[in-house]
DODREN-513464 format. One record per residue: residue number from 1; residue in one letter; x, y, z of N, C-alpha, C in turn. Coordinates in steps of 0.1 Angstrom, whole numbers, always signed. Layout:
+-----+-----+-------+-------+-------+-------+-------+-------+-------+-------+-------+
|   n | res |    nu |    nv |    nw |   cau |   cav |   caw |    cu |    cv |    cw |
+-----+-----+-------+-------+-------+-------+-------+-------+-------+-------+-------+
| NUM |   a |     X |     Y |     Z |     X |     Y |     Z |     X |     Y |     Z |
...
+-----+-----+-------+-------+-------+-------+-------+-------+-------+-------+-------+
% end
This chain:
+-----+-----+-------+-------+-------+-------+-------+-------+-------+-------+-------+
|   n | res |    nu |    nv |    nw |   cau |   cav |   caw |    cu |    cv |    cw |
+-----+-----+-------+-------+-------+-------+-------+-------+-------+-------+-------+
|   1 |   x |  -110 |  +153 |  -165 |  -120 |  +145 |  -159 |  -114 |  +134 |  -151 |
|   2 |   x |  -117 |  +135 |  -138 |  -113 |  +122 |  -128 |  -121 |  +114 |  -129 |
|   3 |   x |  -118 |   +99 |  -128 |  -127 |   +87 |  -132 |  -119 |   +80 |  -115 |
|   4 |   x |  -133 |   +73 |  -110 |  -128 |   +66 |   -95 |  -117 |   +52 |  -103 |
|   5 |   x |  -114 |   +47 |   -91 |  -105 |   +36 |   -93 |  -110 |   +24 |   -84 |
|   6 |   x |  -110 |   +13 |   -87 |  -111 |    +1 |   -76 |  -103 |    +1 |   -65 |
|   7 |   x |  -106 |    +2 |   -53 |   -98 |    -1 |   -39 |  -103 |   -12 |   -31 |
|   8 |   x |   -97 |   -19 |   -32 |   -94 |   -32 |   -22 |   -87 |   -37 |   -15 |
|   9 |   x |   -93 |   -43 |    +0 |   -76 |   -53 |    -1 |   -86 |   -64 |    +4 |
|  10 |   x |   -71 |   -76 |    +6 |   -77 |   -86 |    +9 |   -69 |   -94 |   +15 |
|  11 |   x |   -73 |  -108 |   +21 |   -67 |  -111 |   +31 |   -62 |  -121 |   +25 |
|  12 |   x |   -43 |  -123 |   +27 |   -36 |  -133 |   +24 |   -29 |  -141 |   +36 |
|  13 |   x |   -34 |  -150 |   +40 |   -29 |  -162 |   +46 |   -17 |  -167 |   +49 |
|  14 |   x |   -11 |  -169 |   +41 |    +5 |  -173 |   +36 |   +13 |  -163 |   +40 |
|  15 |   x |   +10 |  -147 |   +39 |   +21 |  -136 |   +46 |   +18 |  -136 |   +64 |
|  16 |   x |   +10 |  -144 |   +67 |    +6 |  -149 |   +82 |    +3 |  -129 |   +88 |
|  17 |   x |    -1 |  -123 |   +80 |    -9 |  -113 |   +86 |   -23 |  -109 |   +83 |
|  18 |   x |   -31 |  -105 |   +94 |   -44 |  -103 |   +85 |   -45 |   -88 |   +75 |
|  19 |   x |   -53 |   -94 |   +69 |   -59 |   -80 |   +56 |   -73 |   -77 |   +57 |
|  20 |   x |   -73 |   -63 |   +55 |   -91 |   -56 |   +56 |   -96 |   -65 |   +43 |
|  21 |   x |  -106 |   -67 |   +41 |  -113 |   -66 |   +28 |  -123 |   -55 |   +22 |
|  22 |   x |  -123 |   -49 |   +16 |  -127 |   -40 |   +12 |  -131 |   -38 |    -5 |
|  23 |   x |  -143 |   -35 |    -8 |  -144 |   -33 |   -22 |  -154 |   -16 |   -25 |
|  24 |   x |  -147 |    -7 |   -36 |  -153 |    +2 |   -39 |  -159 |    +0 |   -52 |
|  25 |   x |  -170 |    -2 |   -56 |  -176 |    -8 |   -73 |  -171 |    +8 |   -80 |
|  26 |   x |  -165 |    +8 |   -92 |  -168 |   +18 |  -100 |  -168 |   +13 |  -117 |
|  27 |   x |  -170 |   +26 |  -123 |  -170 |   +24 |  -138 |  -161 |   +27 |  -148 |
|  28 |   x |  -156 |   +22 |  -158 |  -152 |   +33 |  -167 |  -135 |   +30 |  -165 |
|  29 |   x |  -130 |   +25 |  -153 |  -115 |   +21 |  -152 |  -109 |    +7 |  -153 |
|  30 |   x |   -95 |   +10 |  -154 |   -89 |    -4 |  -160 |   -84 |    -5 |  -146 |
|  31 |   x |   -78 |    +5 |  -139 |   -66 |    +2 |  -132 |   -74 |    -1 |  -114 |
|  32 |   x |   -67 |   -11 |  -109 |   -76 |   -17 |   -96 |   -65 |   -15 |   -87 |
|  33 |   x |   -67 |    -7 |   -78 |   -58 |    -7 |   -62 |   -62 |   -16 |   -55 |
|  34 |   x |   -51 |   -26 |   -47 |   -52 |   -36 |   -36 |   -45 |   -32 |   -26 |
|  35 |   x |   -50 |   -31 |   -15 |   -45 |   -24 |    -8 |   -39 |   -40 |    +2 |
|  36 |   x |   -28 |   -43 |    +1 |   -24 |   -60 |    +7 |   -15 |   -54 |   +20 |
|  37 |   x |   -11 |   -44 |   +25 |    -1 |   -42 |   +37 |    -9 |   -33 |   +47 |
|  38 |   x |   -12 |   -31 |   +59 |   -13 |   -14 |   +63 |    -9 |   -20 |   +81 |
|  39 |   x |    +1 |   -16 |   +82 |    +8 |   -18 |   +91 |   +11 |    -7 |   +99 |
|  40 |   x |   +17 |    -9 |  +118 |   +21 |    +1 |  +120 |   +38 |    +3 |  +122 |
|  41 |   x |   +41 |   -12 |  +121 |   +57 |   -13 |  +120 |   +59 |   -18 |  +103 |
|  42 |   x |   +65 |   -14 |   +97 |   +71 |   -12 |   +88 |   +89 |   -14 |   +84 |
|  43 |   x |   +92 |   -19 |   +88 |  +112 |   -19 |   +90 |  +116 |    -6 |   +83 |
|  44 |   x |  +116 |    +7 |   +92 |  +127 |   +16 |   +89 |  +123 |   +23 |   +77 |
|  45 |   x |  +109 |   +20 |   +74 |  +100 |   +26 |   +62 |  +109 |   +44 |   +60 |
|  46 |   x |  +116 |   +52 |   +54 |  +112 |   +66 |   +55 |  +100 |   +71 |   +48 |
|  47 |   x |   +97 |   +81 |   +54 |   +85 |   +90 |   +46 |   +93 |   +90 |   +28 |
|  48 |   x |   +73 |   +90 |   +29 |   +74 |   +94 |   +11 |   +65 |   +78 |    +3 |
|  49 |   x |   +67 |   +78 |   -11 |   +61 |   +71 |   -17 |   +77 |   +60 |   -26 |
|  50 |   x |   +74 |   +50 |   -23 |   +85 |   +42 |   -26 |   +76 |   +23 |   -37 |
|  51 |   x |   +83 |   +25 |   -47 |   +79 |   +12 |   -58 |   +83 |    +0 |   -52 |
|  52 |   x |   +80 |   -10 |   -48 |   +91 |   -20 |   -44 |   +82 |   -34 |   -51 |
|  53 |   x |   +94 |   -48 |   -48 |   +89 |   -56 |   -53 |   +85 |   -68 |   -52 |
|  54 |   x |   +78 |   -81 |   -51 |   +72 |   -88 |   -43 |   +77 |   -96 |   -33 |
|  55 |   x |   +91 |   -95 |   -35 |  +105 |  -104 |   -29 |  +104 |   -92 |   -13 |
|  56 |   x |  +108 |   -78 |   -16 |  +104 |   -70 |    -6 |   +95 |   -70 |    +5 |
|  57 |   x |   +82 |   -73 |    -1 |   +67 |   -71 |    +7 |   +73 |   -79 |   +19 |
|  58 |   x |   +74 |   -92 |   +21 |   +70 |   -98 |   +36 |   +84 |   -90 |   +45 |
|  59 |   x |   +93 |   -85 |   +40 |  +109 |   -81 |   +47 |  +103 |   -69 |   +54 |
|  60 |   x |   +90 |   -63 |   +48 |   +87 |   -47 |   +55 |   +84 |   -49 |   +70 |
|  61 |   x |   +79 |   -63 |   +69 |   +74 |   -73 |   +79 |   +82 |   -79 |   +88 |
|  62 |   x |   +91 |   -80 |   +89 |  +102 |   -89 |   +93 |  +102 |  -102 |   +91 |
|  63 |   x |   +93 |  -105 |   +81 |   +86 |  -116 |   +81 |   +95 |  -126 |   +65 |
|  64 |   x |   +86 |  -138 |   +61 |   +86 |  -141 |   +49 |   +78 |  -150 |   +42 |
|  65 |   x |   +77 |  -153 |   +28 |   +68 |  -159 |   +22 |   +66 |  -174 |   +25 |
|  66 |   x |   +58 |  -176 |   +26 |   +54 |  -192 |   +29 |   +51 |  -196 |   +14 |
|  67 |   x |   +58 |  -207 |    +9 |   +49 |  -216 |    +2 |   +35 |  -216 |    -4 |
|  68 |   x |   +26 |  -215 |   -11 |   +15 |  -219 |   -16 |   +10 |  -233 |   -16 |
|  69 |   x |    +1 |  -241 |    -3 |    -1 |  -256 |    -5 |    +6 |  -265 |   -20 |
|  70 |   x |   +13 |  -273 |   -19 |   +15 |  -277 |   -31 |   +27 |  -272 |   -38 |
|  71 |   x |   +36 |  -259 |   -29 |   +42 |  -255 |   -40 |   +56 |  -264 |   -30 |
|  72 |   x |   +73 |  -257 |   -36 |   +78 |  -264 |   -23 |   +84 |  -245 |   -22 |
|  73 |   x |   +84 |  -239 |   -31 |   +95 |  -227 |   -29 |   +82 |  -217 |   -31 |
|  74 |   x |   +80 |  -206 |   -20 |   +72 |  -192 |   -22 |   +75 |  -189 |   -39 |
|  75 |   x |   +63 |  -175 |   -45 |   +63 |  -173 |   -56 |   +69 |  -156 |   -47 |
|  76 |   x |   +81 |  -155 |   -58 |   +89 |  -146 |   -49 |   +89 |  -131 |   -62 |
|  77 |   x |   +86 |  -138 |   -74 |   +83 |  -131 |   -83 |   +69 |  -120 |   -81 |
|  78 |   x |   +59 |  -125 |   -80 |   +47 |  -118 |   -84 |   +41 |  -119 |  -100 |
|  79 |   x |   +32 |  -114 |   -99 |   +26 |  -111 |  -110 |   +35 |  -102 |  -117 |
|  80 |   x |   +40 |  -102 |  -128 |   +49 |   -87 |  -133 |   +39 |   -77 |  -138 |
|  81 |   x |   +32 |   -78 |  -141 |   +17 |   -67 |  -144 |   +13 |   -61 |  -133 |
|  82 |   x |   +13 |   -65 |  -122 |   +12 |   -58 |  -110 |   +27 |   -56 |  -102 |
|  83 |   x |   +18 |   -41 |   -96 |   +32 |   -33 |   -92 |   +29 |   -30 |   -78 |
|  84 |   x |   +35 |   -29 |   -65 |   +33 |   -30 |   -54 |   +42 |   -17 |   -50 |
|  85 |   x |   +35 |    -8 |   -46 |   +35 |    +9 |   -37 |   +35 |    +8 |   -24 |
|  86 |   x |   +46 |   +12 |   -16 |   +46 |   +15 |    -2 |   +48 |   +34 |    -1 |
|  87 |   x |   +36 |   +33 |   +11 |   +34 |   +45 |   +12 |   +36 |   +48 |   +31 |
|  88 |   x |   +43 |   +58 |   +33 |   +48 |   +58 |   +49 |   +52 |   +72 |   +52 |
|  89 |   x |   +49 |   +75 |   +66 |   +48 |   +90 |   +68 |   +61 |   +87 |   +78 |
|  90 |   x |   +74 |   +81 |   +79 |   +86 |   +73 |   +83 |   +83 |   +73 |  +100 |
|  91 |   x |   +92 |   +76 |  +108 |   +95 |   +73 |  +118 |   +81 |   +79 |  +131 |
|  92 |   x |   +77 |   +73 |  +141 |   +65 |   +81 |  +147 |   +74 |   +69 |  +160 |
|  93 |   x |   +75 |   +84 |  +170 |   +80 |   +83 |  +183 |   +74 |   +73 |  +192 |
|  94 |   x |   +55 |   +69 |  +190 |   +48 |   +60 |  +197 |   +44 |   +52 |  +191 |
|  95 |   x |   +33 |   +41 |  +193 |   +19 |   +32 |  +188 |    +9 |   +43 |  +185 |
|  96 |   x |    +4 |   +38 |  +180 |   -11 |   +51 |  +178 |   -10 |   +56 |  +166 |
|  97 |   x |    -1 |   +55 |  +161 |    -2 |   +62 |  +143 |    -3 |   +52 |  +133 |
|  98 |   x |    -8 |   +57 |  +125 |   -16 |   +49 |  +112 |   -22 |   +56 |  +102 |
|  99 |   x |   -16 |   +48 |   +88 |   -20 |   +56 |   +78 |   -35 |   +40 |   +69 |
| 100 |   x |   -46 |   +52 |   +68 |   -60 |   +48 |   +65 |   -61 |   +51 |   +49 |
| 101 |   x |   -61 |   +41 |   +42 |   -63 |   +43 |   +25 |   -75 |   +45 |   +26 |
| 102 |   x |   -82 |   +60 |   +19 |   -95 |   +61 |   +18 |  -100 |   +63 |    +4 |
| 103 |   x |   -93 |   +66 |    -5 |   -98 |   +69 |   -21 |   -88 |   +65 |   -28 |
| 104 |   x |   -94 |   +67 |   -40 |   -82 |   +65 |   -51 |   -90 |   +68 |   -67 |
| 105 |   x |   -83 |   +76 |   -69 |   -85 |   +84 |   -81 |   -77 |   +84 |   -97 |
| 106 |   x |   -79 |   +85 |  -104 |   -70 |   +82 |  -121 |   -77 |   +95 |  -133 |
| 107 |   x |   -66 |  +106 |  -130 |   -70 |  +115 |  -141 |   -60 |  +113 |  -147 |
| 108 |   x |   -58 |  +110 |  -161 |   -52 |  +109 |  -174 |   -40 |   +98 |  -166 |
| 109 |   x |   -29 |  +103 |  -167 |   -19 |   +92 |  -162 |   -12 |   +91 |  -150 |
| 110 |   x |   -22 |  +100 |  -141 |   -18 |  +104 |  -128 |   -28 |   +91 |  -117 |
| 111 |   x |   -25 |   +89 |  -113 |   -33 |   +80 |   -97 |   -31 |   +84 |   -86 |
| 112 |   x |   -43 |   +89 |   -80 |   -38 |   +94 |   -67 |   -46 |   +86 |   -56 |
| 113 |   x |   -37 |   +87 |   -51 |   -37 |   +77 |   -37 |   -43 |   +89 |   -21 |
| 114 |   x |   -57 |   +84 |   -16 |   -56 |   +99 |    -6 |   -60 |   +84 |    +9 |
| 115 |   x |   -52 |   +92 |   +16 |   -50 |   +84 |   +29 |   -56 |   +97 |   +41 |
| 116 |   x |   -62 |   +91 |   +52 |   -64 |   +95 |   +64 |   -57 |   +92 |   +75 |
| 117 |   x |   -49 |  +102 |   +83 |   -37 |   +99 |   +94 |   -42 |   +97 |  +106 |
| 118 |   x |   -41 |   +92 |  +115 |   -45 |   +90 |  +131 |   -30 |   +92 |  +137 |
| 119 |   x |   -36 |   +98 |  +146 |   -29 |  +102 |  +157 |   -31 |   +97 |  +170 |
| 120 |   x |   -26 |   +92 |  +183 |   -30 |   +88 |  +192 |   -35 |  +102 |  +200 |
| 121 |   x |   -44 |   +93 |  +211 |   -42 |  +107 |  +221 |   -37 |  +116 |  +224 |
| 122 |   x |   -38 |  +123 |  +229 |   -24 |  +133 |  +235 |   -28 |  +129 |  +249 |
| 123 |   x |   -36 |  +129 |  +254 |   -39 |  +124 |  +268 |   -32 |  +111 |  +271 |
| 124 |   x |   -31 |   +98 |  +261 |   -31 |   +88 |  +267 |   -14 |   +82 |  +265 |
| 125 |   x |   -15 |   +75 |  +279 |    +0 |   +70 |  +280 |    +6 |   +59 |  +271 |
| 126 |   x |   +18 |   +61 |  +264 |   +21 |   +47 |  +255 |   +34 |   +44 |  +258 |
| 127 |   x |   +41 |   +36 |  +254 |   +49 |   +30 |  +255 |   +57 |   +42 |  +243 |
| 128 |   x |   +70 |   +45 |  +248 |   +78 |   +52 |  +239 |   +86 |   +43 |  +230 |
| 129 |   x |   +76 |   +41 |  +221 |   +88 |   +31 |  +210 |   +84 |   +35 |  +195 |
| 130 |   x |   +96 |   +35 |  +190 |   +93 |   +43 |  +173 |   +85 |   +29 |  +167 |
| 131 |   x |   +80 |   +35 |  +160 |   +71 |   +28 |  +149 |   +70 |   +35 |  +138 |
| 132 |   x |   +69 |   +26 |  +126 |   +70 |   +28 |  +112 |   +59 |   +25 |  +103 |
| 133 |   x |   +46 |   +34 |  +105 |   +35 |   +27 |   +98 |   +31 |   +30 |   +82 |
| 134 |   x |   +29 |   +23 |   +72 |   +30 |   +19 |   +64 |   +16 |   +12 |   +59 |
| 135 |   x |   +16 |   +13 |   +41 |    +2 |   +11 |   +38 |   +13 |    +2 |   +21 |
| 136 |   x |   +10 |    -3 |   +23 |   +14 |    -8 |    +9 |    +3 |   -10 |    -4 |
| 137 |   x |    +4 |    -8 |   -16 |    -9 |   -10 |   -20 |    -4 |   -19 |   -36 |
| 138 |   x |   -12 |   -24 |   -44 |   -10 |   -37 |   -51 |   -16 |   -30 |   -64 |
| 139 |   x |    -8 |   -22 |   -79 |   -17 |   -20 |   -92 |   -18 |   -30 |  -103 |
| 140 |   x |   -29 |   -26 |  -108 |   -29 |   -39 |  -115 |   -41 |   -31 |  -126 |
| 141 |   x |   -36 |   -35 |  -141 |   -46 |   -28 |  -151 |   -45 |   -42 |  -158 |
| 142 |   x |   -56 |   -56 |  -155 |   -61 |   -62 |  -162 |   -66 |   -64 |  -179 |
| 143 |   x |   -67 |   -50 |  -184 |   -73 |   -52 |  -196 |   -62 |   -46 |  -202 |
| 144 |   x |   -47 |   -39 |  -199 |   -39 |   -41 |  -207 |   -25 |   -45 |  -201 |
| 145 |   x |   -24 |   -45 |  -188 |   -11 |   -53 |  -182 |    -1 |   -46 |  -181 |
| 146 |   x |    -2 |   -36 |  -188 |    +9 |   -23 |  -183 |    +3 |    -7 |  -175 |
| 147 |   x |   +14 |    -7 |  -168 |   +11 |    +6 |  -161 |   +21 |   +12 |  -162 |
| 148 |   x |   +35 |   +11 |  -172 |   +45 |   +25 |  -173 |   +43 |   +33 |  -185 |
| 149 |   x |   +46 |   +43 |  -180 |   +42 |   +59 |  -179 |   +33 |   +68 |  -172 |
| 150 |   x |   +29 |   +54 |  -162 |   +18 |   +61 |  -147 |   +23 |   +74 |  -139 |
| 151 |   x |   +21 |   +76 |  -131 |   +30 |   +80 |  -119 |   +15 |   +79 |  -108 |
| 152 |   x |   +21 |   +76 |  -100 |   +12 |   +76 |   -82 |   +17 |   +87 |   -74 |
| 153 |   x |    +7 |   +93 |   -73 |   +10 |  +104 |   -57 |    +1 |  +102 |   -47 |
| 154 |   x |    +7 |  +101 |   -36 |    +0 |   +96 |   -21 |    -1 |  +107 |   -16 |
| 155 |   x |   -18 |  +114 |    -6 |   -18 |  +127 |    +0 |   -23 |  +120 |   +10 |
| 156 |   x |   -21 |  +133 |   +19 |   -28 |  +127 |   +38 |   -40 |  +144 |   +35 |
| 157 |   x |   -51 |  +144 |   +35 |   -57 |  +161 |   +30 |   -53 |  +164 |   +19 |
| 158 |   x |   -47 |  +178 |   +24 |   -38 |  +185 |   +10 |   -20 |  +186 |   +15 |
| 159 |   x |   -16 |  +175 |   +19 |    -3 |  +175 |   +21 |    -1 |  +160 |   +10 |
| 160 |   x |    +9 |  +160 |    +6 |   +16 |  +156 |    -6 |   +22 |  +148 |    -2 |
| 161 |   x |   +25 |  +135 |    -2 |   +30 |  +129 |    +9 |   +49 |  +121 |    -1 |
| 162 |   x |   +42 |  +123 |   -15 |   +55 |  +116 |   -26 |   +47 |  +117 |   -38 |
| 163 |   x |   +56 |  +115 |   -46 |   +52 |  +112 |   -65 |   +57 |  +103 |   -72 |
| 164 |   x |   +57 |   +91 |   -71 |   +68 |   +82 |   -84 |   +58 |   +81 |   -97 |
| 165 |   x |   +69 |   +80 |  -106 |   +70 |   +76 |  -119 |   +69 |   +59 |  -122 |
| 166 |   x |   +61 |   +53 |  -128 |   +60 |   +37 |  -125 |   +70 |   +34 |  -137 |
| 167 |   x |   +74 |   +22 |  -139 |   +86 |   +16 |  -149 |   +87 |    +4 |  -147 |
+-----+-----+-------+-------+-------+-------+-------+-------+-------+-------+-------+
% end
C-alpha cells in the first residue's frame, strides 16, 4: 500500500536564491519532502541520485550561507534529522533543461521521488553552454527524527534516474 508524502518547498532568503512554495496536504505520513534547490546550473552535478550535506547545498550554487539576522557565523550544520537529496540528470549541452518535482510517494521504506523533464525547443536558438540542472530536496520525519534504513529513488516517467540508501 503506497501512502502520499508532503511536498514542499519554500523560499529561503539567506541562500539569496528564490524558492517555489508549494504544499501537497496528505494523510497518514510522517515523512515531509522540501523541495529547497531546483536549479538549472548545478556545479558539475553528475546524473543520478546523490545524499549531501547542509555545508554542500549553497557550493552546488557557487554560492554561500549568509548569516541568520542576529547570528555572526551561518548554521552550517542543519538540522541532523533532516537529510538533504540532490537529484540531476548531469551535464545538458544548452539552457532549457530542467528537472520539475511532481510527486512523492512512501511504500514501506522506500520514497520515491517522480520528477517531470523539459526539454527546450528544438526549433529554438540557445546559447551553447553546458548546464547542470538539479533539484535538491530536504527529508524530514518529525514524529520520529530518523530516516535510516530509508532508501530514495528518483524517476523522470518510467526511467530510474538513482537509488540511495539513507544513513
Amino acid at each position: 500500500m503506497s501512502s502520499p508524502i508532503v511536498v514542499t518547498s519554500l523560499q529561503r532568503v539567506s541562500f539569496l536564491i528564490g524558492y517555489l512554495f508549494c504544499a501537497v496536504a496528505c494523510s497518514g505520513s510522517n515523512v515531509v519532502v522540501t523541495e529547497v534547490l531546483n536549479h538549472h546550473t548545478c556545479r558539475l552535478q553528475s546524473e543520478g541520485v546523490k545524499q549531501i550535506n547542509h555545508a554542500t547545498l549553497p557550493r552546488l550554487r557557487g554560492a554561500r550561507l549568509l548569516p541568520e539576522p542576529g547570528q555572526t557565523e551561518p548554521d552550517l550544520q542543519g538540522d541532523p534529522t533532516r537529510i538533504l537529496i540532490v537529484v540531476s540528470r548531469g551535464s545538458q549541452p544548452t539552457p532549457g533543461y530542467a528537472l520539475s518535482l511532481t510527486s512523492a510517494s512512501q511504500q514501506d521504506s522506500v520514497i520515491a521521488l517522480q520528477y517531470d523533464w523539459s526539454q527546450p525547443d528544438p526549433d529554438k536558438i540557445l546559447a551553447q553552454i553546458m548546464t547542470h540542472p538539479c533539484s535538491v530536496v530536504e527529508l524530514d520525519d518529525p514524529a520520529t527524527g530518523s530516516l535510516s534504513g530509508l532508501s530514495v529513488e528518483a524517476w523522470v516517467g518510467v526511467e530510474e534516474l538513482g537509488t540511495i540508501e539513507l544513513h
